[in-house]
C-alpha positions in Angstrom: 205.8 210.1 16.7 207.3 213.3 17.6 210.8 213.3 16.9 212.0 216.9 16.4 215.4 217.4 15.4 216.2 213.4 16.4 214.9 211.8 12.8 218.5 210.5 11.7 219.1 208.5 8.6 219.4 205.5 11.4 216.4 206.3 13.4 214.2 206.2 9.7 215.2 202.7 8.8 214.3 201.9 12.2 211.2 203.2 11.3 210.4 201.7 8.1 210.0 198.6 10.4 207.5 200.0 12.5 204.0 199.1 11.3 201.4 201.6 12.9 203.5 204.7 12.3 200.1 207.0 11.6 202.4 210.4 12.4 206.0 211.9 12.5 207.3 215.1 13.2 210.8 214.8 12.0 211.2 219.2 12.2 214.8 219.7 12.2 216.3 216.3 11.6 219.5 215.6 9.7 216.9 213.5 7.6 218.5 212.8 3.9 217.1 212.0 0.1 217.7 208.4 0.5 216.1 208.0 4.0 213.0 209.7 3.4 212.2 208.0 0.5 212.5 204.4 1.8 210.5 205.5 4.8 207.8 206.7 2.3 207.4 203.9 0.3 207.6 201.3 3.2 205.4 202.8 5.3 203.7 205.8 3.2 200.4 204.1 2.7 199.9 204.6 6.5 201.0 208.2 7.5 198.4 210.4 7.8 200.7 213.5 9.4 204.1 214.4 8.1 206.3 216.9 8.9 209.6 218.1 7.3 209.8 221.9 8.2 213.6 223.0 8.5 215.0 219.4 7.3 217.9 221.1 6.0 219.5 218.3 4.0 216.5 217.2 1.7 215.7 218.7 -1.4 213.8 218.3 -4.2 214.9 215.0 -5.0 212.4 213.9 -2.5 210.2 215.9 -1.9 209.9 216.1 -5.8 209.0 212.2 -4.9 205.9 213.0 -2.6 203.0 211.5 -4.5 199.7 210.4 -3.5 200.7 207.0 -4.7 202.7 206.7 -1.8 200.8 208.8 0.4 197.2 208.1 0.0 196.0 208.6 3.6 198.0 212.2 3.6 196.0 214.7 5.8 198.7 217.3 6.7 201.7 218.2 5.0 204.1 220.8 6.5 207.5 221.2 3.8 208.6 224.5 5.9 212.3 226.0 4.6 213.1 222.9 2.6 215.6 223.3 0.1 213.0 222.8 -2.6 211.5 225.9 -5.3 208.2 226.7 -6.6 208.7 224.1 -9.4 209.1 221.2 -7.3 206.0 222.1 -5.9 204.0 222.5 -8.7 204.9 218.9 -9.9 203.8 217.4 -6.6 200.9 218.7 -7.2 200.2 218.7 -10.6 196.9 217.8 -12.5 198.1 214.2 -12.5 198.7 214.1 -9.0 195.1 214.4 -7.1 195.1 214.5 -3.2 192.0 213.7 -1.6 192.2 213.3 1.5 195.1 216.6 2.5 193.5 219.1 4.8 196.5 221.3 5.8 199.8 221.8 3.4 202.2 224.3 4.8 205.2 225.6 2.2 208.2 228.0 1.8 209.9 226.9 -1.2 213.7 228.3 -1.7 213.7 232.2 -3.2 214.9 231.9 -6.5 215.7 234.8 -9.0 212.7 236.7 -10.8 213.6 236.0 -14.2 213.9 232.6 -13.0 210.3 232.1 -12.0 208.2 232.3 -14.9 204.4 231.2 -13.9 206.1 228.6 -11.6 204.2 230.7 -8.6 201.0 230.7 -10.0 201.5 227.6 -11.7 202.2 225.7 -7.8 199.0 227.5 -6.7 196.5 226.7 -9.5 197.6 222.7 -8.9 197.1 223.2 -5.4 193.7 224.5 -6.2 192.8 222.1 -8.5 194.2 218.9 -6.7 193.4 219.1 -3.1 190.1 219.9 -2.9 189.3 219.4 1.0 192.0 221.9 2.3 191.5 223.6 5.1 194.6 225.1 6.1 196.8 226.7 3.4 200.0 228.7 4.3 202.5 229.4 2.2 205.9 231.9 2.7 208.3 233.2 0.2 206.3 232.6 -3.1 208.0 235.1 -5.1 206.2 235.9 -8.3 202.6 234.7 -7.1 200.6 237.0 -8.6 196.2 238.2 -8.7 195.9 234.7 -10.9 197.0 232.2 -8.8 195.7 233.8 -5.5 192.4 233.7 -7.2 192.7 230.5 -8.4 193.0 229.7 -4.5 190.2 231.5 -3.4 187.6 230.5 -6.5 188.4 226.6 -5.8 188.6 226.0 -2.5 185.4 225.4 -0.4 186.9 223.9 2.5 189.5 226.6 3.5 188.8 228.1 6.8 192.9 229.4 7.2 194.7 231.0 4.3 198.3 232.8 4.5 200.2 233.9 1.3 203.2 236.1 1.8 205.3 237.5 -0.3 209.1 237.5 0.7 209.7 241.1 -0.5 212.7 241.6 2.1 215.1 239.0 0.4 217.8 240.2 -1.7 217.6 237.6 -4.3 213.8 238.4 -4.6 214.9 242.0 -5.1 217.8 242.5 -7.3 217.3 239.4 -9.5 221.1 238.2 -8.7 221.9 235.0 -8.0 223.7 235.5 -5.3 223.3 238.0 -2.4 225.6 241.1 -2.4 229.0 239.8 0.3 229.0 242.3 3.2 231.2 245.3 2.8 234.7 244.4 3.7 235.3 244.9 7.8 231.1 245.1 8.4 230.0 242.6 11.0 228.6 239.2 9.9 224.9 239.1 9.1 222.6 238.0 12.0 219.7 237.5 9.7 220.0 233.6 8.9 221.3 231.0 10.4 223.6 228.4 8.8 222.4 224.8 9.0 223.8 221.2 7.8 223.9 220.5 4.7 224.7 224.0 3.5 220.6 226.0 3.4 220.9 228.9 5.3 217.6 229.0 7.7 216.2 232.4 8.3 214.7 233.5 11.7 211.3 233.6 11.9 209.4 236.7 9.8 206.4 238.5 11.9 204.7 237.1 8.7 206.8 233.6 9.9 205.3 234.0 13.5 201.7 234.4 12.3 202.1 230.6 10.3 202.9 229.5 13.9 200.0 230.7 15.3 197.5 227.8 16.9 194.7 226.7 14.3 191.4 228.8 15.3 188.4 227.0 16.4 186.8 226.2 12.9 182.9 225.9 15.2 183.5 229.9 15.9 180.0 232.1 16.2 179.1 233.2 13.1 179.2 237.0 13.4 175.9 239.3 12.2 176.2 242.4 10.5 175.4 245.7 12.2 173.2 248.2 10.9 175.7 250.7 10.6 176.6 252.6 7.6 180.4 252.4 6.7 182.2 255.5 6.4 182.6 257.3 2.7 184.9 256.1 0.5 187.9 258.5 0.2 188.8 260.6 -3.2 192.6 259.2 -2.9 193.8 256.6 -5.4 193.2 252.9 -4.4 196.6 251.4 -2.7 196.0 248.0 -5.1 197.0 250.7 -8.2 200.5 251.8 -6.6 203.5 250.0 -7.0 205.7 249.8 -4.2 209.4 250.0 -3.8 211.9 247.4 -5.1 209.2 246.6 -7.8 207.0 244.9 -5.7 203.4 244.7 -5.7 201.0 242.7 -3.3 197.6 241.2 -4.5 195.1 243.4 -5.4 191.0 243.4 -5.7 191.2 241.6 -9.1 192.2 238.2 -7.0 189.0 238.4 -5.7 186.8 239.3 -8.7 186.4 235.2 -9.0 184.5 235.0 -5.8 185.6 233.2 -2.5 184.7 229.8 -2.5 184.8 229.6 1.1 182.7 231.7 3.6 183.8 231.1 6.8 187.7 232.2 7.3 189.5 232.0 10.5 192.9 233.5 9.3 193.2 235.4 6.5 197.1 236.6 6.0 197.5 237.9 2.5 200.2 240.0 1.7 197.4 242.4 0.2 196.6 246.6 0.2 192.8 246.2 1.2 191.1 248.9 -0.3 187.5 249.9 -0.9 187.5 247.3 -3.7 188.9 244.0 -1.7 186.8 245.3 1.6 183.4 244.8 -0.6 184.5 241.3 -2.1 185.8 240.1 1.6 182.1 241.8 3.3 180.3 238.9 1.4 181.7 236.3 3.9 179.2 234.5 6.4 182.6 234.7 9.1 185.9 236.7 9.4 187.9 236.0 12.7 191.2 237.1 11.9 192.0 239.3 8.9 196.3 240.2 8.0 198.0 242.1 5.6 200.0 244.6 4.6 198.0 247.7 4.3 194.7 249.2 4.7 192.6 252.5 3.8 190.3 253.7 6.6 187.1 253.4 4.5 188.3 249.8 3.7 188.4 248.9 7.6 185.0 250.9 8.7 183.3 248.8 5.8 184.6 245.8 7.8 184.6 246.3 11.3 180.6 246.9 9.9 180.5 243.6 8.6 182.5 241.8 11.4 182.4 243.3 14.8 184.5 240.6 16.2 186.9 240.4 13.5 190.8 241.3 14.8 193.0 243.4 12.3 196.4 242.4 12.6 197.4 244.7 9.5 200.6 246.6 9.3 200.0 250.1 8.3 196.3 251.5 8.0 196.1 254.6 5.5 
């Protein structure tokens, strides 16, 4: 059932009387706590496909409440801007909580203050890891405080994954200054254009670049597999790897050492990583059978003629090359 934006509180106890319900797209539905979760447990043990992405009135009361108990058949998840944090995700999926049969989970938990984080980023990712084994589609936005661990955890576990984003949120102001709150506007500036205000009081923010890349259409998973030229890659420069410089604001994006596990995986359509490929990462990514799409943040010239070697075909949507 697609239902975008139509899934009232009425409409989903019409539903929990409807006995083949397989799939529902309830995207931007005044869907509440309360209705969710009877849905769920009266018809959970069917769904297959559910999507919740910018549900602004549900929080982690139920969504906190997604098990595989109540949905065992679970093959795609997609909890987009839902008023939930990085904790609520890592106990749906923690090492009690095994989903077997979820191929595509999409995420953006609510930014929360640094201090407030602890290892609740990596903590969400190594459960992930460890609990859905058959992913193929992983894309997660705002993780604040994800760091080389639980990106490797990812990459070292997962055999299946063929699409992987994980994006930092380094533009927010709570991610930045640690407060709370965002600063108020100075007094007589013009409103903020930057997020919308939705029911139930979460502000939804327009879609990121990094936003409009998770939208992008799934790749065909059957692509070519690509063979490697014999062309030597260009030297390595004598400038300091990007993955050792901090960046402003006190962020830092993943480095090589997420890859030192190994990648599971050898055949990626997407990979969107909010990562500085250098010399380092370019050698760990050249062992893969199949690279389609490759994202990021940066790259250093020796990093891309080592992978346009590798990959011919591979596109390079990456920000700034250096």
């Amino acid at each position: 059932l697609d239902a975008r934006a139509d899934v009232s509180d009425r409409v989903a106890r019409m539903l929990c009387g409807a006995p083949h319900l397989a799939r529902l797209n309830a995207s931007g539905s005044p869907l509440s706590d309360d209705a969710l979760l009877a849905l769920v447990r009266a018809r959970g043990a069917r769904i297959t496909h559910l999507e919740l992405s910018d549900c602004a009135r549900l929080t982690r009361l139920s969504v906190g409440q997604l098990t595989p108990r109540l949905l065992p058949r679970l093959a795609a998840l997609d909890l987009y801007n839902v008023a939930a944090g990085m904790d609520t995700y890592a106990a749906v999926f923690h090492a009690h909580a095994h989903w077997p049969c979820l191929r595509d989970l999409k995420l953006k938990p609510v930014a929360a203050a640094p201090r407030r984080l602890g290892r609740a980023g990596d903590e969400m990712l190594e459960a992930i890891a460890s609990n859905c084994p058959r992913l193929v589609a992983l894309r997660l936005f705002g993780c604040h405080g994800i760091t080389d661990a639980g990106l490797s955890a990812v990459l070292g576990s997962l055999g299946h994954l063929r699409e992987l984003v994980v994006m930092h949120q380094p533009e927010d102001p709570v991610a930045l200054d640690g407060d709370d709150s965002p600063e108020p506007p100075a007094q007589g500036a013009a409103a903020s254009t930057d997020t919308d205000a939705a029911p139930g009081g979460l502000l939804l923010s327009l879609p990121s670049i990094n936003d409009l890349w998770a939208s992008m259409p799934a790749l065909p998973s059957n692509a070519l597999p690509q063979h490697t030229r014999n062309r030597a890659p260009a030297a390595a420069p004598d400038t300091p790897c990007l993955s050792d410089q901090p960046t402003s604001a006190g962020h830092r994006p993943f480095t090589s050492q997420a890859l030192r596990r190994g990648v599971r995986s050898q055949r990626f359509n997407l990979l969107n990583l909010d990562m500085a490929y250098d010399s380092a990462c370019a050698e760990h990514l050249a062992k893969l059978s199949h690279l389609h799409t490759l994202c990021g943040r940066v790259i250093t010239r020796h990093a891309k003629a080592l992978l346009e070697s590798q990959f011919p075909k591979c596109k390079m949507m990456v920000w700034n090359i250096d």
